[in-house]
C-alpha positions, -999 to 999 in steps of 0.1 A, spaced: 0 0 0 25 26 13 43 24 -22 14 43 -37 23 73 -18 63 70 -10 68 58 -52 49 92 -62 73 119 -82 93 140 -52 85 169 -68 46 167 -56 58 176 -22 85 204 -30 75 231 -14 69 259 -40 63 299 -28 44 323 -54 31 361 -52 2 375 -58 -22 406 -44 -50 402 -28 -68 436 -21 -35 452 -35 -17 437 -6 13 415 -17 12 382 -1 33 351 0 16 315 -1 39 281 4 20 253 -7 37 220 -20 35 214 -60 10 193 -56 -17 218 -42 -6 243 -68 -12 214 -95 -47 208 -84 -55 252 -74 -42 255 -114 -67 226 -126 -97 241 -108 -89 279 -117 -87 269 -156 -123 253 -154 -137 284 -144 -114 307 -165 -96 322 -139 -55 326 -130 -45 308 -101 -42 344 -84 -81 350 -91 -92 319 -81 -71 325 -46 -85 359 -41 -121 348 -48 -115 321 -20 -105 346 3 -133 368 0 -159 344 -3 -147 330 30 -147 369 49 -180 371 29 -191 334 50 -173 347 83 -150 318 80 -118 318 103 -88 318 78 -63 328 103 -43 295 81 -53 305 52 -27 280 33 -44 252 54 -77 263 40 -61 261 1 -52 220 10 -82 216 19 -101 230 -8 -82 207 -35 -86 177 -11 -124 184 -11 -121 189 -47 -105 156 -55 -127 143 -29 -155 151 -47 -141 138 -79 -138 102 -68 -170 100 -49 -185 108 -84 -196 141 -74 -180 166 -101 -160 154 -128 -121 167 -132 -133 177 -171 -121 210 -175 -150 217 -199 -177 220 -170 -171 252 -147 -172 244 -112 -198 277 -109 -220 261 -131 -224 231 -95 -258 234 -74 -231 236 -43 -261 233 -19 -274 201 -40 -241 183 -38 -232 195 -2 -265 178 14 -257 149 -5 -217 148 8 -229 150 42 -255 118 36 -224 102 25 -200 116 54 -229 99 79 -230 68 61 -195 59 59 -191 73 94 -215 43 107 -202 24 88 -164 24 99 -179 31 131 -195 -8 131 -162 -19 115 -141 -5 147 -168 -24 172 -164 -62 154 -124 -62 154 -112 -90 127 
């Protein structure tokens, strides 16, 4: 199992630093190559820069009165939710459909049925040890 993850190209974890402005505030964000990999696939379905998407996040979350106070936690795990949702069947990763064009309230009651289901189910799985 383990050689799934530890065979993976070293470069997905290099840690990479980019600029941008937000607000016309210059701002530094380290994420690992990976993260930008998947920020730069979900920018180019909606049309948007990397930078765009990333301020668009930002303000969207002040808009929600979410606590960003790591905001380059928050970044992982938007593209861990995104790829999340790809492989539960949820959105596709085709480029070709815009990620605005998602009923988001649609898809988040149904990722939270899911979340519940496969919490009782690992739940019943940790109370009958093999």
């Amino acid at each position: 199992m383990c050689q799934l993850f530890i065979g993976a190209n070293q470069d997905c974890w290099k840690n990479i630093t980019r600029s941008l402005r937000i607000d016309g505030v210059t701002t530094s964000i380290r994420l690992e190559h990976f993260f930008w990999r998947v920020l730069e696939e979900i920018a180019f379905r909606d049309d948007l820069s990397v930078g765009q998407l990333i301020t668009r996040l930002y303000h969207e979350s002040l808009d929600a009165d979410h606590d960003i106070g790591n905001f380059t936690s928050f970044l992982r795990v938007c593209c861990g939710r995104y790829l999340s949702l790809a492989a539960d069947g949820e959105i596709t990763r085709d480029a070709l459909n815009p990620l605005a064009e998602v009923n988001a309230e649609k898809l988040l009651e149904r990722e939270k049925t899911a979340a519940d289901e496969r919490k009782a189910r690992f739940a019943k799985s940790d109370s009958n040890p093999h």
